[in-house]
Biotite code that builds the C-alpha atoms (Angstrom):
import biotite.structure as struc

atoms = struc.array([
    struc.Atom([-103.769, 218.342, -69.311], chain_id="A", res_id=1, res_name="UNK", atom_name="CA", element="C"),
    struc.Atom([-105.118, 220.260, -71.948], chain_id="A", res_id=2, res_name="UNK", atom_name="CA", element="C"),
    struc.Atom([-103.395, 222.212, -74.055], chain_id="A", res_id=3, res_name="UNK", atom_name="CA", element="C"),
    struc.Atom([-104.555, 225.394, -74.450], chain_id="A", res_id=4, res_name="UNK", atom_name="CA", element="C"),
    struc.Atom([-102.067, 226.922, -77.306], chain_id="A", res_id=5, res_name="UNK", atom_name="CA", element="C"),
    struc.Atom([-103.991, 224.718, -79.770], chain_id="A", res_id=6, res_name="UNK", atom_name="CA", element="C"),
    struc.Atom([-106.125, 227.572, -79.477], chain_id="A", res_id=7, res_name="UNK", atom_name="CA", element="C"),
    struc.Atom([-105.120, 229.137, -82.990], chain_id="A", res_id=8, res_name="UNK", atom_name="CA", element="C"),
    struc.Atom([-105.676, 228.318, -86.920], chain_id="A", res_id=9, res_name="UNK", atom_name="CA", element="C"),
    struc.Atom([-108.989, 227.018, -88.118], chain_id="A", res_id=10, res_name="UNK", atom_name="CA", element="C"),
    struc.Atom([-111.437, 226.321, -85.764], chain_id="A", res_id=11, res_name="UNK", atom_name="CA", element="C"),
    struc.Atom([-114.427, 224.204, -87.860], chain_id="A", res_id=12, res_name="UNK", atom_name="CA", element="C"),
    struc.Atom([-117.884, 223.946, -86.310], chain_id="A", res_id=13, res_name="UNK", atom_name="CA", element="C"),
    struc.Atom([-119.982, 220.869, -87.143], chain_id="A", res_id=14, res_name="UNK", atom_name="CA", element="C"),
    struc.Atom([-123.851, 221.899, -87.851], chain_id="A", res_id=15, res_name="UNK", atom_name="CA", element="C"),
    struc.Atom([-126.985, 219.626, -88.864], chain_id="A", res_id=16, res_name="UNK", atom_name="CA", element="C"),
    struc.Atom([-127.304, 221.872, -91.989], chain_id="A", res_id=17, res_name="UNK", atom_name="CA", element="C"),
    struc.Atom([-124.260, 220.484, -93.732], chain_id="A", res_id=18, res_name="UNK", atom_name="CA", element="C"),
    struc.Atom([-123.810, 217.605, -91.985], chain_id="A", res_id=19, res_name="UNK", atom_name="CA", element="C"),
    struc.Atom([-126.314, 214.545, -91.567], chain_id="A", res_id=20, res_name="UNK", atom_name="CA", element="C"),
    struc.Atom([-125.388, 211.822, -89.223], chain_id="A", res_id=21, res_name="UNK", atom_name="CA", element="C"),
    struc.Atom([-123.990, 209.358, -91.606], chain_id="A", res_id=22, res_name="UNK", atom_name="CA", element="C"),
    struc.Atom([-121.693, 211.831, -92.687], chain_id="A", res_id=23, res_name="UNK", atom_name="CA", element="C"),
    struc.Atom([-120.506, 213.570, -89.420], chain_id="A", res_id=24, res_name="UNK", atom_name="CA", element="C"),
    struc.Atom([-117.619, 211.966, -88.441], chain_id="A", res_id=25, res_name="UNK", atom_name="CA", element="C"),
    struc.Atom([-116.288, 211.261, -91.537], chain_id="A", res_id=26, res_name="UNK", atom_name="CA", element="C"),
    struc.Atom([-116.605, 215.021, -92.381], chain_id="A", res_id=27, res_name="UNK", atom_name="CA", element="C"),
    struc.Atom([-114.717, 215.958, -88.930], chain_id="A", res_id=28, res_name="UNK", atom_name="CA", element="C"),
    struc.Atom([-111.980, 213.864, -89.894], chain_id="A", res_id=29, res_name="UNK", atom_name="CA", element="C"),
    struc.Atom([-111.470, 215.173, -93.370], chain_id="A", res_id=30, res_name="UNK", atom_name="CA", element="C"),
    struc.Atom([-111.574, 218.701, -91.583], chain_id="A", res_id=31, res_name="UNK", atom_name="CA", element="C"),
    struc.Atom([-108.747, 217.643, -89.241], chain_id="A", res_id=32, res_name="UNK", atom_name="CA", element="C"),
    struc.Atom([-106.526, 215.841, -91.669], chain_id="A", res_id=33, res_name="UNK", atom_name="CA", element="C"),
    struc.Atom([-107.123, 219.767, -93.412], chain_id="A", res_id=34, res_name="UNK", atom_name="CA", element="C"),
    struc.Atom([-105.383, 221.036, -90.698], chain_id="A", res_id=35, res_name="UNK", atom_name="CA", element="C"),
    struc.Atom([-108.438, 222.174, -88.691], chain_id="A", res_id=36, res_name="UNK", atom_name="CA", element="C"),
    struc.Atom([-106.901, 222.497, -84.982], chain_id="A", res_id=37, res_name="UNK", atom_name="CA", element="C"),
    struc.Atom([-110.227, 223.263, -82.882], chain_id="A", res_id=38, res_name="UNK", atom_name="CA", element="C"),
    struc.Atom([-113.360, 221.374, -83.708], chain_id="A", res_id=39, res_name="UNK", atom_name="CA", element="C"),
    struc.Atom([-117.324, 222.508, -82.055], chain_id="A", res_id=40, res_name="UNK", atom_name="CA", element="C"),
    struc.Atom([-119.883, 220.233, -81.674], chain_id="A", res_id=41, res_name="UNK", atom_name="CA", element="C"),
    struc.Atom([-123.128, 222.805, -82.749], chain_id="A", res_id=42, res_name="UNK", atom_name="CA", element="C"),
    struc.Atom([-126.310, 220.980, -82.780], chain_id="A", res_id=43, res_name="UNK", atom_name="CA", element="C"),
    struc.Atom([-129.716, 222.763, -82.580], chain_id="A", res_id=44, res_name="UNK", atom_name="CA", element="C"),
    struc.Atom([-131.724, 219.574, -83.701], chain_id="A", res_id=45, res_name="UNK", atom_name="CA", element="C"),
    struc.Atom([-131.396, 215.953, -81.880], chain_id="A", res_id=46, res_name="UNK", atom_name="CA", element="C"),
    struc.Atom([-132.415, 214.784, -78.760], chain_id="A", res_id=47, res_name="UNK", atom_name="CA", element="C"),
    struc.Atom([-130.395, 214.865, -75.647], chain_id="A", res_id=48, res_name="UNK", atom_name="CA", element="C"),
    struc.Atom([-129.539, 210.881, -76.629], chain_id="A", res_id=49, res_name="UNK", atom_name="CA", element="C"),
    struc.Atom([-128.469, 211.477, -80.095], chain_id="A", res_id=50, res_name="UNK", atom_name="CA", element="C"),
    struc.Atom([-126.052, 214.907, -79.166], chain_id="A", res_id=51, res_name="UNK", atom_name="CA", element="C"),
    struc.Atom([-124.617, 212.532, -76.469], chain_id="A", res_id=52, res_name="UNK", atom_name="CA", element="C"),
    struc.Atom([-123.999, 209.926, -78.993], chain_id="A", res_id=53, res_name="UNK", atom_name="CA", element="C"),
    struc.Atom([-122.444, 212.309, -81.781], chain_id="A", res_id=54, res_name="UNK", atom_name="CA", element="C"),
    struc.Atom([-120.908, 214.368, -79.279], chain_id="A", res_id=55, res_name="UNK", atom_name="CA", element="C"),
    struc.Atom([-119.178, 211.410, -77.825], chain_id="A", res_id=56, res_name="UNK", atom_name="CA", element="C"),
    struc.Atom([-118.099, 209.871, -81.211], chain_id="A", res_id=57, res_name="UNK", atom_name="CA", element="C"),
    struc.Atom([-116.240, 212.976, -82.193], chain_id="A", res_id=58, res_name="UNK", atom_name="CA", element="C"),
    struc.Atom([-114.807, 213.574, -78.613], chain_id="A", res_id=59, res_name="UNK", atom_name="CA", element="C"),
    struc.Atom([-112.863, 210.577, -79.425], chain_id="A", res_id=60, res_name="UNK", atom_name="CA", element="C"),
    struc.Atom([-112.003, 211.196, -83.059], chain_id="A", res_id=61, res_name="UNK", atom_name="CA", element="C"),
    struc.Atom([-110.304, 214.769, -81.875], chain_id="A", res_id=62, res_name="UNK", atom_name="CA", element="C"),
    struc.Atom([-108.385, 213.005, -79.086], chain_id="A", res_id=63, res_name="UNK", atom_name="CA", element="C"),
    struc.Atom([-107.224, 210.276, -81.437], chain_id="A", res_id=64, res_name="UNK", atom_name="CA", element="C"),
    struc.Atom([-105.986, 213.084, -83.952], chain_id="A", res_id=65, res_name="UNK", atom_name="CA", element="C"),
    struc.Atom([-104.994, 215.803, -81.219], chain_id="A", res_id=66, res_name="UNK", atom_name="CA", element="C"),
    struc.Atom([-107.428, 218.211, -82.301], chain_id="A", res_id=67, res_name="UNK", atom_name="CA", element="C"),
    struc.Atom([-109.545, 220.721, -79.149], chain_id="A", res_id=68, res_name="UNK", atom_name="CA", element="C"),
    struc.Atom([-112.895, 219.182, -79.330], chain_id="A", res_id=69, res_name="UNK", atom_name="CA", element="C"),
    struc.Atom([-115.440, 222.072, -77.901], chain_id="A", res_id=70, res_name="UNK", atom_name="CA", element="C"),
    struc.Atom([-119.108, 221.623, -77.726], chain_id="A", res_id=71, res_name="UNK", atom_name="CA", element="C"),
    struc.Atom([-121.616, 224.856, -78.143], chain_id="A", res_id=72, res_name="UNK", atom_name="CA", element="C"),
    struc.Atom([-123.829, 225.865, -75.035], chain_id="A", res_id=73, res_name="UNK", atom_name="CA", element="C"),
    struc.Atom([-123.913, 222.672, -73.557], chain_id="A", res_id=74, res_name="UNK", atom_name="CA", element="C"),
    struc.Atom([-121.962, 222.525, -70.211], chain_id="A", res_id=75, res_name="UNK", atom_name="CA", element="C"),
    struc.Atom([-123.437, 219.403, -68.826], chain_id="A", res_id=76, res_name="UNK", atom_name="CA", element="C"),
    struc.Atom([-122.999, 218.078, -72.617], chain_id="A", res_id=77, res_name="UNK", atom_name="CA", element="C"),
    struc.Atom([-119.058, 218.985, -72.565], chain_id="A", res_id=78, res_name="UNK", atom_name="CA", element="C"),
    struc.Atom([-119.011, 217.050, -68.989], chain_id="A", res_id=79, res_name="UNK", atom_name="CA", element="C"),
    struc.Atom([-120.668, 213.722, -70.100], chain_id="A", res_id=80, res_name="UNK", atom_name="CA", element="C"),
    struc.Atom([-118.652, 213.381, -72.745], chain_id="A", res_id=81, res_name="UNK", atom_name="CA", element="C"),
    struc.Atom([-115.063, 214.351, -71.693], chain_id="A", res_id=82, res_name="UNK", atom_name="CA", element="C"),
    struc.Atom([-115.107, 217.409, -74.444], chain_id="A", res_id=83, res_name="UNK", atom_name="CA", element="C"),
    struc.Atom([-111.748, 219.692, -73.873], chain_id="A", res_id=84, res_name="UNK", atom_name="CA", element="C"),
    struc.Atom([-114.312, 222.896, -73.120], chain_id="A", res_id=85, res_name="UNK", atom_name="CA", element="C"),
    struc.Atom([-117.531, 224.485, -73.956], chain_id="A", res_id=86, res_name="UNK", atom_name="CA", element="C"),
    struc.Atom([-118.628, 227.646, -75.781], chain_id="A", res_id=87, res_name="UNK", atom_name="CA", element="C"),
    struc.Atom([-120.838, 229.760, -74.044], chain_id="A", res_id=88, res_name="UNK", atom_name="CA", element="C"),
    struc.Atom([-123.265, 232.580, -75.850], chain_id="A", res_id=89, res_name="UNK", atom_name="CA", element="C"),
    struc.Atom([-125.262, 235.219, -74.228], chain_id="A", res_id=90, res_name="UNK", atom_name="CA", element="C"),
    struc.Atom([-128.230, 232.905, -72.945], chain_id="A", res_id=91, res_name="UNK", atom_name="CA", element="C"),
    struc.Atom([-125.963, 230.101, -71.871], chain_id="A", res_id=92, res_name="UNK", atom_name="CA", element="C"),
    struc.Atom([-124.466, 229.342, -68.458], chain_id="A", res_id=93, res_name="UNK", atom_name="CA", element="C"),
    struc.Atom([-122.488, 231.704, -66.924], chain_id="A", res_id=94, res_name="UNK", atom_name="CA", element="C"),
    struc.Atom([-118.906, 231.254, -67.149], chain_id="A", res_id=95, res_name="UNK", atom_name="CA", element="C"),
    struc.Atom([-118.491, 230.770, -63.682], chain_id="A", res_id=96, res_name="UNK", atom_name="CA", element="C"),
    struc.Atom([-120.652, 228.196, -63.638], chain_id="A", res_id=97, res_name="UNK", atom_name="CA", element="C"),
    struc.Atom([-119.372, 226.384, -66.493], chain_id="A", res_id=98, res_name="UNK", atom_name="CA", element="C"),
    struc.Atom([-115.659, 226.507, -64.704], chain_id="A", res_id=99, res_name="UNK", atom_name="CA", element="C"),
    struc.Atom([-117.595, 225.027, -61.450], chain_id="A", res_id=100, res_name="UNK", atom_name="CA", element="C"),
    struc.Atom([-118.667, 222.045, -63.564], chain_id="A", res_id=101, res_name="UNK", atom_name="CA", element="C"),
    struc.Atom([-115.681, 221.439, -65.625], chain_id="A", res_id=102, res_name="UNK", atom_name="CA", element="C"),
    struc.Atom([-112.987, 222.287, -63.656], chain_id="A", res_id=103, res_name="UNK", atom_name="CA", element="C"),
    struc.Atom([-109.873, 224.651, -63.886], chain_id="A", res_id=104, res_name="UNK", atom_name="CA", element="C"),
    struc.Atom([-108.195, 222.798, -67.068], chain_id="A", res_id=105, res_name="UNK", atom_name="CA", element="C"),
    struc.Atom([-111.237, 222.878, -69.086], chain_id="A", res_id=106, res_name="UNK", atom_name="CA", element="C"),
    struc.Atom([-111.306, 225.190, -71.918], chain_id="A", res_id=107, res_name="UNK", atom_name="CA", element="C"),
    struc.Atom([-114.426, 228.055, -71.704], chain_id="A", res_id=108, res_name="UNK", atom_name="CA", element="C"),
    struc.Atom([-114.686, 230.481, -74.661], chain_id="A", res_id=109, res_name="UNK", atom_name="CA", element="C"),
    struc.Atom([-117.656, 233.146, -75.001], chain_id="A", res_id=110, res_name="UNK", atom_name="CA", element="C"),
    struc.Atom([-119.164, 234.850, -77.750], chain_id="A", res_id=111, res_name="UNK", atom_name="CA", element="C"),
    struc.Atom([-118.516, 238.613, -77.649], chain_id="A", res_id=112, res_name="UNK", atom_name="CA", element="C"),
    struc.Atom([-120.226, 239.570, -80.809], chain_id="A", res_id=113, res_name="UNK", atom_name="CA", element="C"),
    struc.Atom([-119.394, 242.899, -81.380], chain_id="A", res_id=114, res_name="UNK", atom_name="CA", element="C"),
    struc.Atom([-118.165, 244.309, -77.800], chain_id="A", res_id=115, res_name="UNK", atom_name="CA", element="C"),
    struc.Atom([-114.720, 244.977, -77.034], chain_id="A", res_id=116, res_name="UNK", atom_name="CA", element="C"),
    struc.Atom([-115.889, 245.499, -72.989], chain_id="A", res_id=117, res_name="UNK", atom_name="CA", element="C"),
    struc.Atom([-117.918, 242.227, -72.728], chain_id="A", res_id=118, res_name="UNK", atom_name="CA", element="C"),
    struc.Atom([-114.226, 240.296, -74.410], chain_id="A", res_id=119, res_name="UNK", atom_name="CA", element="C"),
    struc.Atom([-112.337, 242.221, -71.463], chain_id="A", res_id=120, res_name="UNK", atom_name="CA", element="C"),
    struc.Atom([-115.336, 241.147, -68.651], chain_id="A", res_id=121, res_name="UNK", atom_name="CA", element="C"),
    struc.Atom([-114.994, 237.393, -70.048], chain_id="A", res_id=122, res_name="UNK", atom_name="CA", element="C"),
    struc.Atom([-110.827, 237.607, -70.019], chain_id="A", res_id=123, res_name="UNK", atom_name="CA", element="C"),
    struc.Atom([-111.437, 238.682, -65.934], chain_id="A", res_id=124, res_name="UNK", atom_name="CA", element="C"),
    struc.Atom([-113.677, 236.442, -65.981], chain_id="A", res_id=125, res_name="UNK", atom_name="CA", element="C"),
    struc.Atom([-111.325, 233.713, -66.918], chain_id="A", res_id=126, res_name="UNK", atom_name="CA", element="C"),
    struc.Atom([-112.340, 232.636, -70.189], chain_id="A", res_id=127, res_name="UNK", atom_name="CA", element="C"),
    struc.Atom([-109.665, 231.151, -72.546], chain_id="A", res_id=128, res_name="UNK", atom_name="CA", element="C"),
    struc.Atom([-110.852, 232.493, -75.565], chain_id="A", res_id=129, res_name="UNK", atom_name="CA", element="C"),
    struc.Atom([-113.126, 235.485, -76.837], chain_id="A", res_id=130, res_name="UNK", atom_name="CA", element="C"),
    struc.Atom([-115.148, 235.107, -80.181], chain_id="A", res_id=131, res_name="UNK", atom_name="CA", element="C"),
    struc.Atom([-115.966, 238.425, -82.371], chain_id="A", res_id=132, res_name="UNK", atom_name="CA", element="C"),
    struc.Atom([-118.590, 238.358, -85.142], chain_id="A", res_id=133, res_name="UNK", atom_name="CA", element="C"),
    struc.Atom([-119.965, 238.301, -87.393], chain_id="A", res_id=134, res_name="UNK", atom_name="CA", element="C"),
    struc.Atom([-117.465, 240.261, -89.733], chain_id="A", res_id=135, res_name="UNK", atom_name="CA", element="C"),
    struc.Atom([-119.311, 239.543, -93.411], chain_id="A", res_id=136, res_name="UNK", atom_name="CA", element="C"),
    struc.Atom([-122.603, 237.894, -94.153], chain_id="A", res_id=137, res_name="UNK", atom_name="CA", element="C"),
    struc.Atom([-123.899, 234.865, -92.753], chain_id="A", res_id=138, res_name="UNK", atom_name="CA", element="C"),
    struc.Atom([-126.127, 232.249, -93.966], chain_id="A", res_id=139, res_name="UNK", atom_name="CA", element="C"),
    struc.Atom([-125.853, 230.319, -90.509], chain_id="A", res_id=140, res_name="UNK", atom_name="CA", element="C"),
    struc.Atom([-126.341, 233.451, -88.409], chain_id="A", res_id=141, res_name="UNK", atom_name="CA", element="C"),
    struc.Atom([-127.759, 236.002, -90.954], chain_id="A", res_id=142, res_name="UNK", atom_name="CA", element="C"),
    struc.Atom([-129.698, 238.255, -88.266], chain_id="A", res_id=143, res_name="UNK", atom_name="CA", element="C"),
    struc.Atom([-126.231, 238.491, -86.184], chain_id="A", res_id=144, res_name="UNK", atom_name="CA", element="C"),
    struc.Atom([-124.889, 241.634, -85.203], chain_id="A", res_id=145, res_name="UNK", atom_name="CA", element="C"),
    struc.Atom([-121.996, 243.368, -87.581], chain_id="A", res_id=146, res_name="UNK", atom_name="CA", element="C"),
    struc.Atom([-118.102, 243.321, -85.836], chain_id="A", res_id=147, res_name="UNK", atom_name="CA", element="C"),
    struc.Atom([-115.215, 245.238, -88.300], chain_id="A", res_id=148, res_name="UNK", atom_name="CA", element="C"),
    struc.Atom([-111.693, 245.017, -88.303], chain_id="A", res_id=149, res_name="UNK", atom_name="CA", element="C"),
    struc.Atom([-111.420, 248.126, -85.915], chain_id="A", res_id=150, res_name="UNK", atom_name="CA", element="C"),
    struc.Atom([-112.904, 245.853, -83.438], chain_id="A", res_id=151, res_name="UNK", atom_name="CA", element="C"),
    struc.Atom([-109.789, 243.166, -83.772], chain_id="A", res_id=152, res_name="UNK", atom_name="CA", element="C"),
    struc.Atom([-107.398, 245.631, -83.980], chain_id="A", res_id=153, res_name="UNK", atom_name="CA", element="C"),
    struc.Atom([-108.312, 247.166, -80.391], chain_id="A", res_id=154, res_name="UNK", atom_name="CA", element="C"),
    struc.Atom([-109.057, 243.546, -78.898], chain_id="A", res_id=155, res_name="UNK", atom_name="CA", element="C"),
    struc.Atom([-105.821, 242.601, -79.988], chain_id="A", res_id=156, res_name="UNK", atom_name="CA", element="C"),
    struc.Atom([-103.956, 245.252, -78.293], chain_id="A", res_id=157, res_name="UNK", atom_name="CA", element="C"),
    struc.Atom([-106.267, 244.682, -74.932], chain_id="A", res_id=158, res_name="UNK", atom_name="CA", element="C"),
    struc.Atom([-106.683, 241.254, -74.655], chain_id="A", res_id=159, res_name="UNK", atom_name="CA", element="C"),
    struc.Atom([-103.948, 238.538, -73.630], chain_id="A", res_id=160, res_name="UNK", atom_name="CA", element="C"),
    struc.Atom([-106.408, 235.483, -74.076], chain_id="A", res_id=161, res_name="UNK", atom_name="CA", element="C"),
    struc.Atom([-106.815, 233.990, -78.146], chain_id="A", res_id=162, res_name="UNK", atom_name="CA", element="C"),
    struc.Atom([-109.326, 235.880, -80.320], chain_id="A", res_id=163, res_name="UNK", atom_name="CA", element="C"),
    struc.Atom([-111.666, 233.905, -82.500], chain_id="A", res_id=164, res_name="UNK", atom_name="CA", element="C"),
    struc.Atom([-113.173, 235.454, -85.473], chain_id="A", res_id=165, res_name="UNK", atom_name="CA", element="C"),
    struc.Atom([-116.887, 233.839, -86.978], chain_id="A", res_id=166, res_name="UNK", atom_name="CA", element="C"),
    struc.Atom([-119.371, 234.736, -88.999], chain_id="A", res_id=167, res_name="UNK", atom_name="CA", element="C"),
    struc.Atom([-119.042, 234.234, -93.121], chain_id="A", res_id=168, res_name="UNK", atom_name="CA", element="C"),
    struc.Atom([-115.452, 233.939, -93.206], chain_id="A", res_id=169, res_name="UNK", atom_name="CA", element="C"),
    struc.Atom([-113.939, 232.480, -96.226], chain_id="A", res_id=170, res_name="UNK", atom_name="CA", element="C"),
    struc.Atom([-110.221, 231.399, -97.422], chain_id="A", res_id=171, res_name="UNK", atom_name="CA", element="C"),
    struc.Atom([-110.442, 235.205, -99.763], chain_id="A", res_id=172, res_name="UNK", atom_name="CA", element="C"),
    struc.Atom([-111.893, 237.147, -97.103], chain_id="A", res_id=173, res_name="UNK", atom_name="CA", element="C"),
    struc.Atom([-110.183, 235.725, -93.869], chain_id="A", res_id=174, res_name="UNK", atom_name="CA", element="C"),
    struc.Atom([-106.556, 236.526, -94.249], chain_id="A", res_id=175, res_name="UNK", atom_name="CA", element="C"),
    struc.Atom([-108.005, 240.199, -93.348], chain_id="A", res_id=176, res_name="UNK", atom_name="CA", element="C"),
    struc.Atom([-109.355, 239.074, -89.887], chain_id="A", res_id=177, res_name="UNK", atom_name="CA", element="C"),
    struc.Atom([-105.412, 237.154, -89.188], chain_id="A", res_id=178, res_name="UNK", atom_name="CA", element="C"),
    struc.Atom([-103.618, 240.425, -89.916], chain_id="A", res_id=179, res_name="UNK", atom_name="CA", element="C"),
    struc.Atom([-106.169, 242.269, -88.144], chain_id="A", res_id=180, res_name="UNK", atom_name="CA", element="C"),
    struc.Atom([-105.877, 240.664, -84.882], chain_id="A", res_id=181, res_name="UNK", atom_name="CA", element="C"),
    struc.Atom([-107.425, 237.441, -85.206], chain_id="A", res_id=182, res_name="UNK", atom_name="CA", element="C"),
    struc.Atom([-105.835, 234.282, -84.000], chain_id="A", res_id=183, res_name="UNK", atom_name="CA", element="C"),
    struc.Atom([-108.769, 231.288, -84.977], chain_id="A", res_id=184, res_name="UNK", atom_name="CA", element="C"),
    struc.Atom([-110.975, 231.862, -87.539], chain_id="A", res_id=185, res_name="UNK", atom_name="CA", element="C"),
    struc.Atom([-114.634, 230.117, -86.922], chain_id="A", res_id=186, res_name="UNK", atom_name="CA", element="C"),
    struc.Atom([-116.068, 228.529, -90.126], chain_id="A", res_id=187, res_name="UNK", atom_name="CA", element="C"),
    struc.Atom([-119.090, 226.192, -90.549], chain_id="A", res_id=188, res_name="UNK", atom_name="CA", element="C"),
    struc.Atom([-120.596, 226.183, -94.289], chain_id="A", res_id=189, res_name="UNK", atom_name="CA", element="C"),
    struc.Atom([-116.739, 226.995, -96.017], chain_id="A", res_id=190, res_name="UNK", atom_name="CA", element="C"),
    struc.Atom([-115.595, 224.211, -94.330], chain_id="A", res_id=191, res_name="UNK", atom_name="CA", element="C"),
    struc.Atom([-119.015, 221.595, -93.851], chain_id="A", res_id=192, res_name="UNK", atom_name="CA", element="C"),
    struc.Atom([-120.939, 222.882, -96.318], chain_id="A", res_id=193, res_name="UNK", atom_name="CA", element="C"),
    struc.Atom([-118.192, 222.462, -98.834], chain_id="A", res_id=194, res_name="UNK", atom_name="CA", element="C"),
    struc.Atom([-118.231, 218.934, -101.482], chain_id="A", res_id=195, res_name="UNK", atom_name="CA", element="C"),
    struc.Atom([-114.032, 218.154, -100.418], chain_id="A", res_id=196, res_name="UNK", atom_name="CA", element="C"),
    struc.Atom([-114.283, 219.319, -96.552], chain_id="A", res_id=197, res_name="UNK", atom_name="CA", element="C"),
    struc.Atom([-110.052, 218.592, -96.234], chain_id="A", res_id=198, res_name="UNK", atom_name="CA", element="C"),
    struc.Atom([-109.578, 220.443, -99.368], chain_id="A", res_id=199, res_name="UNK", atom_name="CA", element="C"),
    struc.Atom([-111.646, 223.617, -97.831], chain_id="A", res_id=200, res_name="UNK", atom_name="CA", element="C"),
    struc.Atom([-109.737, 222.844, -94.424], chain_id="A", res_id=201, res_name="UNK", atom_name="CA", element="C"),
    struc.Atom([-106.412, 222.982, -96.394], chain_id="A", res_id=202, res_name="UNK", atom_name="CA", element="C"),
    struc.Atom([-107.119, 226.745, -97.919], chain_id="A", res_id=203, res_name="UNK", atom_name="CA", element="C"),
    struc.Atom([-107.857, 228.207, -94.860], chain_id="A", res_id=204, res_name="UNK", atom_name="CA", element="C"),
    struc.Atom([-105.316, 226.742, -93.002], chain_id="A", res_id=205, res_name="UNK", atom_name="CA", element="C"),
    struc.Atom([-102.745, 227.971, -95.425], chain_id="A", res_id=206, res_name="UNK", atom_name="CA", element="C"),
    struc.Atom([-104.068, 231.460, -94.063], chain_id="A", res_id=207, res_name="UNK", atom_name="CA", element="C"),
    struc.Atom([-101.964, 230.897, -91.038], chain_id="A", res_id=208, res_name="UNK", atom_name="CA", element="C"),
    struc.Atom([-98.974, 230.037, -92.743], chain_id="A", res_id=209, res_name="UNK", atom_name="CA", element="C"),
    struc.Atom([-98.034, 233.388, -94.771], chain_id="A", res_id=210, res_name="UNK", atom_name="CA", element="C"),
    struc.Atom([-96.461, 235.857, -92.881], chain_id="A", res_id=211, res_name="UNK", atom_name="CA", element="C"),
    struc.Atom([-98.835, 238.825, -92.414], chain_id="A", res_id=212, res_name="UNK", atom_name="CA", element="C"),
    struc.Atom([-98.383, 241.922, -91.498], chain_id="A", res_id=213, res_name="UNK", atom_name="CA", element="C"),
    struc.Atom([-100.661, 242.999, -88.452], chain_id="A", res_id=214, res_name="UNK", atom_name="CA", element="C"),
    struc.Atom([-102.761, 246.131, -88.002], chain_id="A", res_id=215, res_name="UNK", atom_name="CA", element="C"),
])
């Protein structure tokens, strides 16, 4: 069974701009031994053969160091290779047809972006987790919409279900986003892109573990 309050801390997300193949795994694991809890599979690049292959590879690494391994928009991805969920964006599958492929213990989170009501549709919906963002400039996403801290602070009094915050979060900027309402924060290039990947996992991690005041 999956467990689902892993759902919190860092949340890394693997992408083809930081990461080359040789490097991949490696990377992941220097990510999880920085305390990363949630890791995503995002590939916009390879052929159906190589995601499966990478995809697999780091299914296993996050089950043999008890990390949430999610991939990005790929349901039938997420099935083939025994992933704990899937992420689903605007033109992905619907989340009830992810849940009809995966099953009831699988873990489905969807992008919000910057709307409170489409979080509170998902949560209905049955979605385990909600993603906001982006809340500061982006070189992965830089065309994405804008989401503030007034949008965490009314999610996080509406919604029972995890909140992930993405979108150019780094360890100065993201302790805002925890004490606003944010329970995961999403990062790509501060943790990938960076030359020590467990050292970068390590200072946002430590995020989590000062005592914040929310609001």
């Amino acid at each position: 069974m999956v467990n689902k309050s892993r759902l919190a801390g860092l949340y890394a997300i693997t992408d083809t701009r930081y990461l080359d193949d040789a490097r991949m795994a490696t990377a992941v694991a220097q990510a999880i031994q920085g305390g990363a809890r949630v890791i995503q599979y995002r590939d916009k690049t390879h052929n159906a053969t190589e995601r499966a292959r990478q995809a697999s590879e780091l299914a296993a690494l996050c089950r043999q160091h008890g990390a949430l391994f999610i991939v990005n928009d790929d349901v039938a991805l997420a099935k083939q290779t025994g992933a704990d969920g899937v992420h689903l964006g605007r033109e992905d599958a619907s989340l009830a047809q992810a849940r009809a492929q995966l099953g009831p213990e699988a873990i489905i989170g969807v992008s919000c972006y910057n709307e409170l009501e489409h979080a509170l549709r998902a949560q209905s919906e049955g979605a385990d987790y909600v993603a906001f963002g982006r809340f500061f400039p982006s070189r992965t996403k830089p065309q994405a919409v804008q989401a503030d801290l007034a949008l965490l602070r009314a999610a996080r009094q509406k919604l029972r279900v995890p909140i992930v915050a993405i979108g150019g979060i780094t360890p100065e900027n993201g302790a805002s986003l925890i004490a606003a309402g944010a329970d995961a924060l999403a990062v790509i290039e501060g943790v990938f892109g960076q030359a020590d990947v467990r050292a970068a996992a390590e200072r946002y991690t430590q995020l989590f573990a000062k005592p914040l005041m929310r609001g």
